[in-house]
N, C-alpha and C positions, 0 to 999 in steps of 0.2 A: 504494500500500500504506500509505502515511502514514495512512489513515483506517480502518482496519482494525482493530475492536478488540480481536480476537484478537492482531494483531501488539503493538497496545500493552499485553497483559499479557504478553504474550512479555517484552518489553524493559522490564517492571516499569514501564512508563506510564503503567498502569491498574491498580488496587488490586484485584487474588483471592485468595483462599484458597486458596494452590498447595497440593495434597497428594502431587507427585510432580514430578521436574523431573532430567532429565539432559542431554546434552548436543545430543539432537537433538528432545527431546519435552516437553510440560507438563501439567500437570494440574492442573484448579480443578474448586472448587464451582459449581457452577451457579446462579446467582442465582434461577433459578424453577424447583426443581427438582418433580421429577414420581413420583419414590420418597425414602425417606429416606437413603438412598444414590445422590446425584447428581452426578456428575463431568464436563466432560469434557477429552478427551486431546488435543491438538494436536499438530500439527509445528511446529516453531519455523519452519522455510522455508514463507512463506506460497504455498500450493497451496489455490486457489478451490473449489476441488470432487472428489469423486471421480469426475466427469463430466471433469477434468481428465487432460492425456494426461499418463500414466506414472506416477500415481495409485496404480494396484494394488500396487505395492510398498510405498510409504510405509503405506498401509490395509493392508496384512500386519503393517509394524512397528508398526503402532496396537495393531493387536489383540493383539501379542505384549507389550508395554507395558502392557495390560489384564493380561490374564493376570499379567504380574511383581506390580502393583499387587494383584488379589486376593490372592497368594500372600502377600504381605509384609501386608496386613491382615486376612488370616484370612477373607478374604470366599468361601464355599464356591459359591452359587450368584448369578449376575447374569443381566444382560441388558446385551447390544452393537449398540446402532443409528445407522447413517449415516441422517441426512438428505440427500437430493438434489434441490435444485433449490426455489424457495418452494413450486411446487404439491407437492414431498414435505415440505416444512416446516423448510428451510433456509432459516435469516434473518441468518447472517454466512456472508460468502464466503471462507471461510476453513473447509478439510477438519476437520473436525471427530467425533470417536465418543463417544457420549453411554454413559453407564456407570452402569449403575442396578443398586440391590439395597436388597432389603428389601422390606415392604410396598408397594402403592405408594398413594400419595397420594392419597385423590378429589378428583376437582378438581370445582369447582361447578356 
């Protein structure tokens, strides 16, 4: 897990733009975001994937985390998606829910 760059913004090792942080979850900006509203949510206990056993719980309290996060910024409508696996377009092994709102971004 030492290589894990998720775990090292966990543990402020790595420099994000936290927009939400309590004691079992996090939230940054996404470096390459893909709406103008780009976040995503982590667990602070590093869990590789939702293809990880006992997953489904933690990804309940993702989304309810989400949810808190609109509520407190006024964000009315989003979108919530797990990557799974690179061929779904997971590139950190680290459970992750991407949290987009706004228009969204064309990308080139």
């Amino acid at each position: 897990m030492n290589e894990c760059l998720f775990c090292k913004i966990v543990k402020k090792e790595q420099p994000a733009k936290i927009v939400y942080e309590d004691d079992k979850f996090v939230a940054f900006k996404d470096i390459k975001p893909k709406a103008p509203i780009h976040f995503l949510i982590v667990p602070k206990k590093h869990i590789a994937s939702i293809e990880s056993e006992k997953s489904e719980e933690v990804a309940k309290e993702l989304i309810s985390v989400a949810k808190k996060i609109a509520k407190e910024k006024g964000i009315a409508g989003y979108k919530l998606v797990f990557n799974v696996g690179r061929e779904g377009g997971q590139f950190v092994d680290h459970l992750h829910l991407h949290f987009l709102a706004g228009k969204p971004v064309q990308l080139p």
